[in-house]
Every structure is written in structure tokens, then in C-alpha cells.
TORKOL-4160 file (C-alpha; in steps of 0.2 Angstrom, whole numbers, padded with zeros to 4 digits, m for minus):
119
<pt num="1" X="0423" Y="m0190" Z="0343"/>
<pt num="2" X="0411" Y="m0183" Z="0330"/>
<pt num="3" X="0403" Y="m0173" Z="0343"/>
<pt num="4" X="0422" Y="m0165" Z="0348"/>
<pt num="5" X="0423" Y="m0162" Z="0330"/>
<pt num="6" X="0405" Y="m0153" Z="0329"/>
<pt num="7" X="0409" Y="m0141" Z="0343"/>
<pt num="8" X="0427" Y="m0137" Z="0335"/>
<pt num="9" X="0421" Y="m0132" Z="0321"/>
<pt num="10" X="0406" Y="m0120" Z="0330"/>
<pt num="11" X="0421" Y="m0111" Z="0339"/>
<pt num="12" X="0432" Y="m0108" Z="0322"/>
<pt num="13" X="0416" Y="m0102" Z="0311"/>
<pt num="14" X="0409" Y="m0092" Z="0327"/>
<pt num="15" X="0426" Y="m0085" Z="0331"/>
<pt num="16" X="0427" Y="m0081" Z="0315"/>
<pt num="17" X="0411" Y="m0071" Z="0313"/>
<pt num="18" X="0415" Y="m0062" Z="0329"/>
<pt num="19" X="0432" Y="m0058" Z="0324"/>
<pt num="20" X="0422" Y="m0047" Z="0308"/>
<pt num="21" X="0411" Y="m0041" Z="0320"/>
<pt num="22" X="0419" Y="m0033" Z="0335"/>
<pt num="23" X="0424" Y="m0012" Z="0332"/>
<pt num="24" X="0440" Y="m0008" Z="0331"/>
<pt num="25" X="0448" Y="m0005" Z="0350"/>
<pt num="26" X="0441" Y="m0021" Z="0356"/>
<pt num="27" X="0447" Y="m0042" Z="0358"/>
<pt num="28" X="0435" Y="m0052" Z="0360"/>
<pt num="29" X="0439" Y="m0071" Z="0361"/>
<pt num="30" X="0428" Y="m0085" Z="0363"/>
<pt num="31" X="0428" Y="m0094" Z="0378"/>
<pt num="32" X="0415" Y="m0110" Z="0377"/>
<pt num="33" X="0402" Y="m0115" Z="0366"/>
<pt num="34" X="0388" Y="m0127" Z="0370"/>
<pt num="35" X="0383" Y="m0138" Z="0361"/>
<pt num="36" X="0364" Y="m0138" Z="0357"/>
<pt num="37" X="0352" Y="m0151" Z="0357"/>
<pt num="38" X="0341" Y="m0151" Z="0344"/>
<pt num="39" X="0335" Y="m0136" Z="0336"/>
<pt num="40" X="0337" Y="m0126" Z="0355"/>
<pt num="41" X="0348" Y="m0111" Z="0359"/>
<pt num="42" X="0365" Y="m0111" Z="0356"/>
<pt num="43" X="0376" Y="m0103" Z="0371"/>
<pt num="44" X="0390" Y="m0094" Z="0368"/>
<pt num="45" X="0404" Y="m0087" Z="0381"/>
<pt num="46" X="0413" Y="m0073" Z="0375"/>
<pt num="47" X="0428" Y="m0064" Z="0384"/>
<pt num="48" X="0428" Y="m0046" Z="0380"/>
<pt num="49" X="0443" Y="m0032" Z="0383"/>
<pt num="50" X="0442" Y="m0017" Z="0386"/>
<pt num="51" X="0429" Y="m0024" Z="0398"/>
<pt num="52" X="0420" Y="m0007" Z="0396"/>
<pt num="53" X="0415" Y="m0012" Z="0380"/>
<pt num="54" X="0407" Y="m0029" Z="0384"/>
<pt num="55" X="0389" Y="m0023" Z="0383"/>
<pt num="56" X="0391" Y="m0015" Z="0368"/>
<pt num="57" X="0399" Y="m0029" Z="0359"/>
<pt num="58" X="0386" Y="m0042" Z="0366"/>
<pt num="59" X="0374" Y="m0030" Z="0360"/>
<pt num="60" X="0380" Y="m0028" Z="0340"/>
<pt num="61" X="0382" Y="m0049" Z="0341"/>
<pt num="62" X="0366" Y="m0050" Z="0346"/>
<pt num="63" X="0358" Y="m0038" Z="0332"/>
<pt num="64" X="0368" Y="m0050" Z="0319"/>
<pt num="65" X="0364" Y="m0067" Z="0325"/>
<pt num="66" X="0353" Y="m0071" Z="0312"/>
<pt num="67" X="0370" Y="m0068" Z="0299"/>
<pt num="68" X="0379" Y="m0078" Z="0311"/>
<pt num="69" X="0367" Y="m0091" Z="0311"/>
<pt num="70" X="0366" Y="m0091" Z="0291"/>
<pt num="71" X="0386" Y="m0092" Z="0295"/>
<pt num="72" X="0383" Y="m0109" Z="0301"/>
<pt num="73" X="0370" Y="m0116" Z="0291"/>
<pt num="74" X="0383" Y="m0112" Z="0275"/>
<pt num="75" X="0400" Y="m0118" Z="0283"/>
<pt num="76" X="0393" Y="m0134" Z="0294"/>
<pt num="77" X="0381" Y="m0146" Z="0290"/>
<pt num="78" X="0371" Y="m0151" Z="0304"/>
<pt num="79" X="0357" Y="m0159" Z="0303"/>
<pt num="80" X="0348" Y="m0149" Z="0317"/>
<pt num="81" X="0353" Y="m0129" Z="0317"/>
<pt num="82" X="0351" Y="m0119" Z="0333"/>
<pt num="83" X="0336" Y="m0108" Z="0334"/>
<pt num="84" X="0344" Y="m0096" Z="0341"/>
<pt num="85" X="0363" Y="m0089" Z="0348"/>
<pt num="86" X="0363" Y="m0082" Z="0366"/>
<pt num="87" X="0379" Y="m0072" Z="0367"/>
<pt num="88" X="0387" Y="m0069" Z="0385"/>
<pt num="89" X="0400" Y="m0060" Z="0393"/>
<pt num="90" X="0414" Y="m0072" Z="0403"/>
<pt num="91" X="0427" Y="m0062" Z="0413"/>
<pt num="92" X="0441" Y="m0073" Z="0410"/>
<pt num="93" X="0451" Y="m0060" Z="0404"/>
<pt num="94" X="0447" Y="m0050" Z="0421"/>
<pt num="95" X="0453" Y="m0066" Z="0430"/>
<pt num="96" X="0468" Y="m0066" Z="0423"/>
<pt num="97" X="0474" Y="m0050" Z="0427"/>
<pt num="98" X="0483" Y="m0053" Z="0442"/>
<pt num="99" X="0498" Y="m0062" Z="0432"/>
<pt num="100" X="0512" Y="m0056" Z="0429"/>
<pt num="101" X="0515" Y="m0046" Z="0416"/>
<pt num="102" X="0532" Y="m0047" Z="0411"/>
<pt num="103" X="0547" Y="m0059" Z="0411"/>
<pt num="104" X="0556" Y="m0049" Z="0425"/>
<pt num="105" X="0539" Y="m0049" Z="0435"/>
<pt num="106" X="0537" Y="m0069" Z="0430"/>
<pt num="107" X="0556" Y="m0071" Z="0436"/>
<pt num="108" X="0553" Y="m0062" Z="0454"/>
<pt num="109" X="0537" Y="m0075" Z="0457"/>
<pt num="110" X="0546" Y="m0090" Z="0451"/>
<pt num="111" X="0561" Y="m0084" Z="0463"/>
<pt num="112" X="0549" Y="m0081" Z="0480"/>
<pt num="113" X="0539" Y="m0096" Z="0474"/>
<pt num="114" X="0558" Y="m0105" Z="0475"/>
<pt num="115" X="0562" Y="m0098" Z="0491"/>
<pt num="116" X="0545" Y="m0106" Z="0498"/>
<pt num="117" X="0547" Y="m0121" Z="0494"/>
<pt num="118" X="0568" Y="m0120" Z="0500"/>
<pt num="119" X="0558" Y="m0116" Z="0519"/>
């Protein structure tokens, strides 16, 4: 349970942190955290669009880790801070983009969905 707790809080203050960093014309969202062992390397998964952009973004996080770091140290009290914050890309968002799009789009796959399952 405390451990839950631990990790929740990493994803609010390191969303948080990413939210100040990322350039206008870009969401980023965070996507996992790991949850380190004691004193190792503390993995995150961010999801980046415009996809274009992802390296540059991975690129400015990782020039302000040691801030972020600092972020951690201030906000969460843990008895063992990582070392260090590997940044990565996840395509998540890439993933997702076959969905529909809009309710009208939702409502024609709900409706051949319907007609399957009618057969």
C-alpha cells in the first residue's frame, strides 16, 4: 500500500515537472513510472505528440534532470532518491490513433459492431 502511495506521488510531481517543461505545441503525458530500488535509476515512460517532437522533448528532460531530481527530493521524502531519471518515449498515443474520432465515427463502430454480433 505504501509503495502504491510512493509511486503516485512520483507520477504527480513528475508530471508536474514535465508539464513546466515541454515547449509550447507539444503534450506530453506520462505513461509509467518505475519504481526504483535503492539509490538506481528511475525509469520514466513518457508519451509525446506531435510525435515529431519526441526527441526533442526527451532531450530538454534530460538536460533538466538534475532540477527534476531536486523536484523530488523537496516534494517526497524518501529515504533512498534515485541517482538518476532515464526519460523515454512510449508510443501510446501512436496506438491509439486508430479510434474513432468523433461521436458519429463511435456510433457507425458501435452499429457494424451490433450487426456482427446480430449474425
Amino acid at each position: 500500500m505504501r509503495e502504491e502511495r510512493r509511486v503516485r506521488e512520483l507520477l504527480r510531481v513528475i508530471a508536474e515537472a514535465i508539464r513546466d517543461e515541454t515547449p509550447l505545441g507539444i503534450v506530453a503525458s506520462v505513461i509509467s513510472v518505475s519504481q526504483p530500488q535503492h539509490g538506481t535509476t528511475l525509469a520514466v515512460e513518457i508519451s509525446v505528440f506531435p510525435d515529431e517532437r519526441a526527441a526533442e522533448l526527451i532531450a530538454q528532460l534530460n538536460s533538466v534532470e538534475r532540477s527534476i531530481r531536486q523536484l523530488i527530493r523537496t516534494r517526497i521524502h524518501m529515504r533512498h532518491l534515485p541517482r538518476q531519471i532515464r526519460f523515454s518515449y512510449s508510443p501510446a498515443l501512436k496506438q491509439q490513433e486508430g479510434l474513432p474520432r468523433s461521436e458519429s465515427a463511435a456510433s457507425e463502430a458501435d452499429s457494424s459492431l451490433g450487426t456482427i454480433k446480430d449474425e
